[in-house]
N, C-alpha and C positions, 0 to 999 in steps of 0.2 A: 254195646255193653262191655267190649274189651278194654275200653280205656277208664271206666270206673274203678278196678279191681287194680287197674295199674296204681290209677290215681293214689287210689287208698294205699298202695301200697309202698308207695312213696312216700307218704303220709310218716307211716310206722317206721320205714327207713331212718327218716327225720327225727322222729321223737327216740329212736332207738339209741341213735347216734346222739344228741344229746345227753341219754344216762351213760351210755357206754363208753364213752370218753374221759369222764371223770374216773369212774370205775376201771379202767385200765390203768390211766395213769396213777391212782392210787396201789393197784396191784404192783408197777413198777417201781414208786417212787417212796414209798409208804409201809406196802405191806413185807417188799424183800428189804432185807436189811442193808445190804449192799449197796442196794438202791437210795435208802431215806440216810445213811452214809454220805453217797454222792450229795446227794440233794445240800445233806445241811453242813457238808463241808466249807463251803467259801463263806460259813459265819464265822469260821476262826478269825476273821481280819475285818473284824465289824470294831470299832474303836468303841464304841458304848459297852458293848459284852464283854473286852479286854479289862475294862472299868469294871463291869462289875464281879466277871471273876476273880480278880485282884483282889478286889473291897472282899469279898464272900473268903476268900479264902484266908484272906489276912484274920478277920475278924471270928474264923475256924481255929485257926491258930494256937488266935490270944485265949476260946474258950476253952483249949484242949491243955494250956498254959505252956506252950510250947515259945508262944511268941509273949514280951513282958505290953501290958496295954498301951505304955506311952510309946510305943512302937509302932502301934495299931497303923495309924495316919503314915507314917513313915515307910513304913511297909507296904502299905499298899498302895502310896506313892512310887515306890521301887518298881514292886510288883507292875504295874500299871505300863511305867516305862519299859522296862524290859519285854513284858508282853507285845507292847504296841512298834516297838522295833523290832520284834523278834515273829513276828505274824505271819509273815513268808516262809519262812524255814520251815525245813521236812519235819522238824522232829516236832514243835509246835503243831504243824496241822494236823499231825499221826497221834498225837495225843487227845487234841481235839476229837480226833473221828474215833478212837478210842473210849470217849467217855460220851459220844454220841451212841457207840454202839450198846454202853449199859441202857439206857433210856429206851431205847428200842427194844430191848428186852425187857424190861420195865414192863415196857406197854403192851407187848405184846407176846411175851410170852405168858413163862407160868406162873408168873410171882404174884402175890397177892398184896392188898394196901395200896398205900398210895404212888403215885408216879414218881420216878425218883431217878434222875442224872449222877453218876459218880465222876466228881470231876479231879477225884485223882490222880491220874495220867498228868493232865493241866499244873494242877498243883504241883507235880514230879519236876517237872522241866522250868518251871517259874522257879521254885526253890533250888534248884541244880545254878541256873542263870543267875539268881539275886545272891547267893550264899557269902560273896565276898565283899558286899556292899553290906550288909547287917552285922548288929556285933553278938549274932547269935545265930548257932546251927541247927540250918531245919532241915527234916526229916523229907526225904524224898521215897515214902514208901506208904503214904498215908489214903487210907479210904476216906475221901469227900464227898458225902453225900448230901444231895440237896433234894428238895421235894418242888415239882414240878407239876403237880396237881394231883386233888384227893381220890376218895374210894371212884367217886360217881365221876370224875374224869376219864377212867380205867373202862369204866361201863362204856362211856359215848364211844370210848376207840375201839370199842373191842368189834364193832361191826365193818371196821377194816377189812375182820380176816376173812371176811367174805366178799369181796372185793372182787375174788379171783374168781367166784363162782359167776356172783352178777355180770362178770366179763365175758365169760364164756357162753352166759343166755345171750346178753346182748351181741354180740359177735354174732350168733347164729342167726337170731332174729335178724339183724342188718343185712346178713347174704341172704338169706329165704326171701326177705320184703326185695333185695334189689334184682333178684333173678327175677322174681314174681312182675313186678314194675316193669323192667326189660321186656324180657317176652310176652308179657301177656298185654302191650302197648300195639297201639295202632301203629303210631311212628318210634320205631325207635331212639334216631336221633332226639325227637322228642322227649323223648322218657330219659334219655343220658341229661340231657339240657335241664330237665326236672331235677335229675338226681342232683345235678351239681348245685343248683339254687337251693334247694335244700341241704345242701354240704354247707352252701353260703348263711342257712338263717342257723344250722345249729354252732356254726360258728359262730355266730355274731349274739347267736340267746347264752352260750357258754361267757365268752368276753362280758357281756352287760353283768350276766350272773359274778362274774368274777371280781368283776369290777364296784359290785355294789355290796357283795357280799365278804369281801376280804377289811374294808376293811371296818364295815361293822364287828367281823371277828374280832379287829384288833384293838377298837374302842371297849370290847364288853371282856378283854381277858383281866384275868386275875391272878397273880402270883404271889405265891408266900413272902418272895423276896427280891431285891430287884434284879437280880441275875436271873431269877425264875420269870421274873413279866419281859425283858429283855429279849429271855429267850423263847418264849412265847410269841410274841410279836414278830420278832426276825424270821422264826419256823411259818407263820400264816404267811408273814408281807415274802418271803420267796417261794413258796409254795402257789400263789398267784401269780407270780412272775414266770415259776416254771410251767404252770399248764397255758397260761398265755402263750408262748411261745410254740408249744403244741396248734394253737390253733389259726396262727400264720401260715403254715405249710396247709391247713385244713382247708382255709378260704380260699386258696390259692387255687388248690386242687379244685376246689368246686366252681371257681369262676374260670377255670378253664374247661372244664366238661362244660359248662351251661354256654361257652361261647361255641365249642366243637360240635355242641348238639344241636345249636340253634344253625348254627351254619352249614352242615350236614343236613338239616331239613328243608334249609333254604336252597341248597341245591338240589336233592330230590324233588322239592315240587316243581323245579324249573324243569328237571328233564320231563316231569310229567308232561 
């Protein structure tokens, strides 16, 4: 009867690890600021999002009458260029993560309405860089806000913030079920050789998961604008990319337990 209870509880190891994985790396990457920062930094130098911040910004401009309309195009032609050379540079990216960090707060703090990126800072440094190519002076001190999705968008995020809880149940679960598995196994090595194969299928149900659900995400998103679907899309298609990578070290881990367990039981039963 000792190797049932193991079983099983290997079982829950399995499924545990499965929610808890996603659930931390949200907690990391999502729910700290710093974190979903990191994350959506290396979109500043996406050549599509250069385009449409440009376009978004010019066309903010001309309705603020800052910029004259037959300028529109020409501007955010500038705009465009400058951005797309200037994409590397420290002050570019800082501005970038800068108006990444209003969105974040957006979504997940106390604000209320819809989701909303200020891409201000952006604006700052675009109009800084293009000011002596235009035959008009733009304001490098302007709030750009953009909307990034409604009420009921604000609703689906807000179970992030619990992300850190679901962590924390699952982590405990994980160690309880793998002591439990462990010890209470006929063979141990056995039961490590289990663990790790099941390290291997919830990595491999997380990948399938990722893989078919990123980018259904990113056929059914909707943005007001195209700088908003843009950046929607780029935030889902790296957000799969980043927990992928999470789960190369995961299978790894587990197909080396599952090779130390089975070969550690193969030599116990020889000395038997």
């Amino acid at each position: 009867m000792r190797s049932l209870p193991s079983f099983l509880a290997g079982v829950v190891a399995t499924i545990a690890t499965i929610v808890t994985v996603p659930m931390l790396w949200l907690t990391i990457n999502v729910q700290d600021e710093d974190g979903y920062v990191a994350l959506s930094s290396d979109l500043a130098r996406d050549a599509e999002l250069q385009r449409s911040v440009a376009a978004y910004v010019a066309n903010d401009f001309v309705a603020r009458g800052l910029l004259p309309e037959a300028l529109e195009g020409a501007a955010a032609a500038v705009m465009t260029s400058v951005a797309v050379q200037a994409a590397n540079q420290p002050d570019v990216t800082a501005a970038w993560e800068d108006s990444q960090r209003t969105l974040h707060r957006s979504a997940l703090g106390d604000a209320a309405g819809p989701l909303t990126v200020d891409l201000g800072p952006m604006a700052a440094v675009v109009a800084q860089r293009v000011g002596d190519q235009l035959p008009v002076s733009l304001p490098d001190d302007l709030a750009v806000p953009v909307q990034i999705g409604d009420e009921q968008d604000r609703e689906h995020v807000q179970w992030v913030e619990r992300s850190r809880l679901w962590t924390l149940l699952g982590l405990m679960a994980i160690l309880v079920s793998v002591a439990v598995c462990v010890l209470g196994a006929r063979s141990r090595p056995l039961a490590i050789a289990g663990l790790g194969i099941g390290a291997l299928v919830a990595a491999g149900t997380l990948w399938a998961g990722t893989s078919i659900v990123t980018p259904m995400l990113i056929d059914g998103l909707e943005g007001s604008t195209a700088f908003a679907k843009s950046l929607q899309k780029l935030l889902v298609d790296r957000a799969g990319d980043s927990l992928a990578q999470w789960l190369r070290p995961m299978a790894w881990t587990g197909a080396a337990a599952a090779v130390l367990g089975l070969g550690g039981h193969a030599i116990a039963s020889r000395r038997r």
